[in-house]
N, C-alpha and C positions, 0 to 999 in steps of 0.2 A: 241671613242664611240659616236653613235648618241643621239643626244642630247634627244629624244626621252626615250633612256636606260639609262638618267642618270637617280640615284637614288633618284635626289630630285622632278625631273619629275612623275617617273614611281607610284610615291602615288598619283597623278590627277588621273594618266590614270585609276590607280585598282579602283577608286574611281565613274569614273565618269562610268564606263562599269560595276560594281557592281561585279566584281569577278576578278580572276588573268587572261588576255589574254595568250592564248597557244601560241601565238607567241612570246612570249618574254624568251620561254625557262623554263624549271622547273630549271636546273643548276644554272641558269643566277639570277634569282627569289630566290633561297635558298643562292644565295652567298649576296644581298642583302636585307635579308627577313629583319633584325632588321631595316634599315632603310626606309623600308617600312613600317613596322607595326609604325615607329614612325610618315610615314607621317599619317597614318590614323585613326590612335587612338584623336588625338584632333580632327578631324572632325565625330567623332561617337555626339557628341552635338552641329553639327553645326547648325546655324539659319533658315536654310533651311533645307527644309523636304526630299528635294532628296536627298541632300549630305547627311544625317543621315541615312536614307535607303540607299544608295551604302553600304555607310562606311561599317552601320552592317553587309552588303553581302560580301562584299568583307575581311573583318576581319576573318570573319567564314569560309572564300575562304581559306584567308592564314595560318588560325591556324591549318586548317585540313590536310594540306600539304606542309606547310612549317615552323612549328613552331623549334621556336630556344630557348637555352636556357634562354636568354634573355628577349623574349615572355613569360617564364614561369615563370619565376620571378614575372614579372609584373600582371600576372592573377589575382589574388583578387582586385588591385587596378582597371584594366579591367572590372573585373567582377561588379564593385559598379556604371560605369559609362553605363551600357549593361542595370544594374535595372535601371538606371534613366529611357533609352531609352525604358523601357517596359513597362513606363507611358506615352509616348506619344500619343498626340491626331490624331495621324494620322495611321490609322488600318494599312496600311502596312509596318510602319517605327514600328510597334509594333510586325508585324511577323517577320522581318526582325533581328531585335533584340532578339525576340526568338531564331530565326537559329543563332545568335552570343553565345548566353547563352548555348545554346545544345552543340555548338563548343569546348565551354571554362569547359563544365563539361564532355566531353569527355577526352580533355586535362590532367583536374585536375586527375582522375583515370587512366589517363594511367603513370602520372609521384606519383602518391601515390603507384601506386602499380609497381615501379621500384626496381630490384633486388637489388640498391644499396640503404642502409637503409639513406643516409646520402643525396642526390636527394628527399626521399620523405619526410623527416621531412625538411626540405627546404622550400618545398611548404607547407606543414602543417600548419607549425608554423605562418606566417599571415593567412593563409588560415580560417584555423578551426574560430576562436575567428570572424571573420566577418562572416561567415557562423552562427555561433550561435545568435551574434547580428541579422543577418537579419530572422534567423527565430521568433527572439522572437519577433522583432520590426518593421521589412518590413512594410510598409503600403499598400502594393500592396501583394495581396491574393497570384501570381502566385509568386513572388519575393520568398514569403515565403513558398511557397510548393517545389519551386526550391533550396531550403535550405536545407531542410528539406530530402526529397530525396538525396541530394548529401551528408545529412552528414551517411543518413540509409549506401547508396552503399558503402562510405569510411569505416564504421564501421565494415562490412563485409568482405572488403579488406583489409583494413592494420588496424587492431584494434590495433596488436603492437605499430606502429608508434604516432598512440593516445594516448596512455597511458599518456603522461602528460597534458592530455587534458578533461581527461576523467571526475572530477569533474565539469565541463563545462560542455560537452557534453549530459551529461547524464541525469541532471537535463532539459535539455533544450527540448531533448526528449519525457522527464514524463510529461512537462507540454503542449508539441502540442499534446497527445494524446487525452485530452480532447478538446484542441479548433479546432481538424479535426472532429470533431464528425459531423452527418448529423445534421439540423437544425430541422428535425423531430421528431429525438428524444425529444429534448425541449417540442416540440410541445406537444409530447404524453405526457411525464413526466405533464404539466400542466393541463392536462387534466382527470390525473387517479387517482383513491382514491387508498389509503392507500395498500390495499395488490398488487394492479397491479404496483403502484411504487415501492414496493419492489422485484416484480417482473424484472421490468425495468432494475431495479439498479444493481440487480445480473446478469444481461445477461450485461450490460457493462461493467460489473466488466470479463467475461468471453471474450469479444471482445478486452476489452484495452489487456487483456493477453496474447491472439494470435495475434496481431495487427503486422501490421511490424517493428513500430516504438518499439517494448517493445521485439523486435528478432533481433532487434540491439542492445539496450541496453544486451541482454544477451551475443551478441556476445562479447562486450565489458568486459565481467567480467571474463572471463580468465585474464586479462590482469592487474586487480586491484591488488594491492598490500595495503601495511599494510601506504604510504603515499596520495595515491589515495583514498583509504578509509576515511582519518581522514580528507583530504579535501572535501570530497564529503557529510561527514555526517553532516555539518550545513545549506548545502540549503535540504539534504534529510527530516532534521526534521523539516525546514520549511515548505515542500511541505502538510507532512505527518499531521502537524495542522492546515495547514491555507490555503492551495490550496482551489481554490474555486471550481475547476469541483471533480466530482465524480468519475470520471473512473483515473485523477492525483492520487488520493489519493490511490483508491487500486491498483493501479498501482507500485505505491511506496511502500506500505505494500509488493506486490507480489517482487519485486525487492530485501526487506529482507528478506526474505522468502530465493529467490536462495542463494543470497550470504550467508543465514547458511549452505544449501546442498550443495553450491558447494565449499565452502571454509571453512569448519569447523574449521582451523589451524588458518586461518587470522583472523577470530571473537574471537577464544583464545585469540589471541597476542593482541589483540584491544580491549579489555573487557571494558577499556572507552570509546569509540564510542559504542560498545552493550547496553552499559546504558542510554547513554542518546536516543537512537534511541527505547530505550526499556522504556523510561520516556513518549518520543510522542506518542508512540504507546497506553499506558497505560490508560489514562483515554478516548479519543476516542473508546476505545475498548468497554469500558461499557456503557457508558454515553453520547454519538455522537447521532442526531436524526436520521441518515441514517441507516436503521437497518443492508445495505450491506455493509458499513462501519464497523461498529461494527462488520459483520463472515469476513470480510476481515483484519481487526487488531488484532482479536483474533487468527485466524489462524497464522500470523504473532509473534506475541506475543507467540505461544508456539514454534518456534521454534527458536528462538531468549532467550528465556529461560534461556535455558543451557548455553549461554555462558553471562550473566547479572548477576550473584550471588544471592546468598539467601535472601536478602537486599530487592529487587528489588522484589524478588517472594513477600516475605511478605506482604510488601506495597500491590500490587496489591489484594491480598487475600483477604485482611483487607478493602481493598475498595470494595471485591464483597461479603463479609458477611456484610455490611452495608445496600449493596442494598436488597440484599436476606429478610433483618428485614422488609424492608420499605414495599409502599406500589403500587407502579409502577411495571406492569407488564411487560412492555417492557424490562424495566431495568437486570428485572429477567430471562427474554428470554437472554438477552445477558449475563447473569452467566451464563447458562446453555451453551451458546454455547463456552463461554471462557474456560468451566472447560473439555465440550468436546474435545474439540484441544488439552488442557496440557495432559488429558489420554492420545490421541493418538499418540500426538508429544515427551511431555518431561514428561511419566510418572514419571521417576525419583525426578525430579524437585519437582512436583505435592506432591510426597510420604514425599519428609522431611517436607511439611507442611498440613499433614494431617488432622493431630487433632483439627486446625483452622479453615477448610471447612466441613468437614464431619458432622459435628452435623446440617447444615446450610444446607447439602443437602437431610440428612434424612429427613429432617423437613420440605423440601418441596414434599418430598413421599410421607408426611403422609396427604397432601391434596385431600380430596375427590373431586371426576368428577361430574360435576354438570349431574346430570339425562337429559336425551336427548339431551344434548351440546356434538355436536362430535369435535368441539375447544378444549376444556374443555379437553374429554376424550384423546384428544390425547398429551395434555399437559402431565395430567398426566402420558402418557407413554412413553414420550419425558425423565421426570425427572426420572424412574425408569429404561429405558435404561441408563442412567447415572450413576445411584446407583448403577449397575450390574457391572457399569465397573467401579469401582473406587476401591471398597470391593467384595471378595468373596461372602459373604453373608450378610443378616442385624444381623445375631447371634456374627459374626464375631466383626461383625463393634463395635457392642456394648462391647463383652469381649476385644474389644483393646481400645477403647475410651469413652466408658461408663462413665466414670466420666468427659471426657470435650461435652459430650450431657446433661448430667444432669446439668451440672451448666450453660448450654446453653441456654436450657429451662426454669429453673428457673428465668436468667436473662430476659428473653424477657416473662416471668410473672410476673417480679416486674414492669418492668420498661416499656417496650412497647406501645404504645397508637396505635396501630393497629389490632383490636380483630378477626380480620382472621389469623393475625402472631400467637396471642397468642393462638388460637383453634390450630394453627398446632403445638405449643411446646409444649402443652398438649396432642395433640395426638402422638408426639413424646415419653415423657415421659411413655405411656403407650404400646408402643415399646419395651421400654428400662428395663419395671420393668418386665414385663412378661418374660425375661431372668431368671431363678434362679441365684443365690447365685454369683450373679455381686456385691453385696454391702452388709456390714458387719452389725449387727445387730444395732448398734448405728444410722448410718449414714440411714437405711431404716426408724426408726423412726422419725429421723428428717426431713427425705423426707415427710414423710406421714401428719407429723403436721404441714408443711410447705403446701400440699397441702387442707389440709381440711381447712386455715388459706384464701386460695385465693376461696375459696365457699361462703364466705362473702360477704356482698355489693350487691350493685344490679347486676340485670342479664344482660349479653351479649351473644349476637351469638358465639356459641360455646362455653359455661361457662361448658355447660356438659359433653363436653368432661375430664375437672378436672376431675369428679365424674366417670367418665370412668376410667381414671386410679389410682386415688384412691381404685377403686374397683378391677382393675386387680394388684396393687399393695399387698391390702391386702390378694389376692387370691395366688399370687405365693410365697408369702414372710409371710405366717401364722405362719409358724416354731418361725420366728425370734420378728413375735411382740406378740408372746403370751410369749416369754422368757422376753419382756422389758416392756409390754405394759399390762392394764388390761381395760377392760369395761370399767370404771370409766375415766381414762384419754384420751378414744378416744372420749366419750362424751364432754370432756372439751373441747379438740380438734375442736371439730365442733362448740359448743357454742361459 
């Protein structure tokens, strides 16, 4: 052989000509490709700037037409010495290295997606885990969008082969959805008040959705199983409370959302992973200051529901009748939008814990629309689309739960220090009494001295509303206090 064609020669020559010479044979070239690629792989970080620039050309030369199995082995370790070479100071030792990195992720998808499953988990298995590392960590922008991409196309291609990867992968996904974001968006979000950011924030909440990176992720969830979920659910509830970008976070919400629709059996079997992913979800839902946050966890949260137990429903209820008393209206925008999701999603859910919300959302029906505030009026119509769809009717409502609104209202009249809550349980109560023959003749009495008892004391906005249903109470229910009641003790009553 001339000495020229030996093999410890012929890595100068690809080296120093920047590609494979057609004289030396394609044959000749594939029967010595691995000891080729070994001469030229340590000189991809040589001292010099030309030898670094061949190397990458001539690397990219032989992976594209002579790659061995050998070479493909080696790829990920390849690939971490290709990013160094894509921080060099020297622009064309930096294209040059691009054309190696193009090479090697061509590579990689042509052996992931090899018909034999035991070839491409081969390469997976180092592959994937340094691909995630470099998306999350690359210091070099392009490094990490080169990650990033190669793991969307892999996800698309062989999502089987993932599958033990997939708690990795997936998390790693949710959280570059927010740090690809344009830097304009920033921009604008700093810049807008209150309704234009909320504005903002539901159109990213609409973009992280369609995004490509969140059409991998879904590609990936055929492939989840009931051990891939239970690992996936502790960085998922991490994301879901502590991420710091906004479009991660409903991203993540949107992410459980699918996996109830599309794996309804799996969240069965896993009802401990539902819980606790239905705990994170939980008080973000109401109480988050991002108000797109809050219809993005609420939506999530009803359909994640059904498979979390009645445990779990309760709790949450019990924290959105707390807000409802209080006196923060934002808070109350997001009951409304939490109880809207459970009708549409988990009426069922919704229905066994009726009797705990319902007096809580009469009571904010019975709030009058401030005259010429079209905010105002359309709140109120926000809450009585609500009411409609919860109960047939408000007569309804009353002859099935009349006694847990009446001790509802009662309670938020002894105890409340909010005299707009207590004007609506007062106008609720005049709701509830204008029903006939809802309450026995004992129990209307003692309703009635109970209210003429809070006409006491000094006045508050909305005190007349008491006297309101005091008076429509004595109007529908005359029958019953002239059988227990005489002149004499309604005076005492008021005294």
């Amino acid at each position: 052989m001339p000495p020229a064609r030996q093999p410890s020669n012929v890595g100068l020559i690809i080296v120093k000509v920047g590609t494979v010479p057609s004289d030396l044979g394609g044959s000749w070239v594939d029967e010595f490709a691995d000891a080729i690629a070994a001469e030229i792989t340590p000189t991809l970080t040589h001292p010099e700037w030309r030898v670094r620039e061949s190397s990458c050309l001539a690397f990219a030369d032989l992976l594209s037409g002579h790659s061995t199995r050998s070479m493909i082995d080696r790829l990920p370790e390849t690939l971490a010495t290709v990013f160094r070479v894509q921080d060099d100071v020297k622009e064309s030792v930096r294209k040059a290295a691009d054309r190696a990195a193009m090479a090697i992720r061509k590579a990689c998808l042509n052996e992931a997606g090899s018909s034999n499953p035991m070839r491409s988990s081969a390469l997976l298995t180092p592959l994937l885990p340094a691909l995630v590392d470099g998306a999350a960590h690359a210091p070099i922008a392009k490094n990490k969008q080169f990650c990033l991409l190669l793991l969307v196309d892999l996800s698309g291609q062989c999502g089987k082969q993932m599958k033990p990867f997939i708690a990795q992968v997936v998390p790693c996904l949710l959280d570059a959805i927010s740090e690809i974001e344009p830097w304009q968006l920033n921009y604008v979000a700093a810049r807008s008040d209150v309704r234009d950011l909320e504005d903002l924030d539901d159109a990213r909440a609409r973009l992280a959705g369609s995004s490509s990176l969140m059409h991998a992720v879904q590609q990936l969830l055929p492939h989840v199983g009931k051990e891939e979920l239970e690992g996936l659910q502790g960085r998922l509830a991490e994301q879901l409370r502590n991420s710091v970008g906004v479009s991660t976070r409903t991203a993540a919400a949107q992410l459980v959302t699918h996996l109830c629709i599309q794996a309804p059996q799996l969240m069965m079997d896993c009802q401990a992973v539902c819980v606790k992913l239905f705990s994170a979800l939980r008080t973000s839902s109401l109480r988050d200051r991002n108000p797109s946050v809050r219809k993005q966890f609420s939506s999530a949260l009803s359909y994640l529901a059904r498979f979390s137990g009645s445990a779990q429903m309760g709790t949450l209820l019990n924290e959105a009748r707390d807000l409802l008393i209080g006196s923060e209206e934002d808070k109350k925008i997001a009951v409304r939008n939490l109880l809207k999701s459970l009708s549409a999603n988990a009426p069922d859910a919704l229905t066994g814990h009726s009797a705990a919300i319902v007096p809580y959302v009469l009571m904010e029906t019975c709030q009058e629309p401030i005259k010429g505030d079209e905010e105002s009026r359309k709140k109120c119509a926000a809450w009585a689309e609500l009411w409609s769809e919860m109960v047939p009717s408000t007569e309804t409502a009353v002859r099935l739960y009349g006694e847990e609104i009446v001790e509802a209202a009662m309670e938020i009249l002894k105890e409340n220090q909010v005299w707009a809550v207590r004007a609506q349980a007062a106008a609720m109560l005049k709701e509830v009494v204008a029903v006939p023959g809802q309450m026995s003749a004992e129990r209307t009495v003692t309703l009635l001295m109970s209210l003429l008892g809070f006409l006491n004391g000094r006045y508050w906005t909305g005190k007349e509303r008491i006297l309101q249903a005091v008076e429509k109470l004595m109007e529908s229910s005359r029958g019953e206090l002239n059988a227990k009641m005489d002149e004499k003790q309604i005076k005492e009553g008021i005294s």
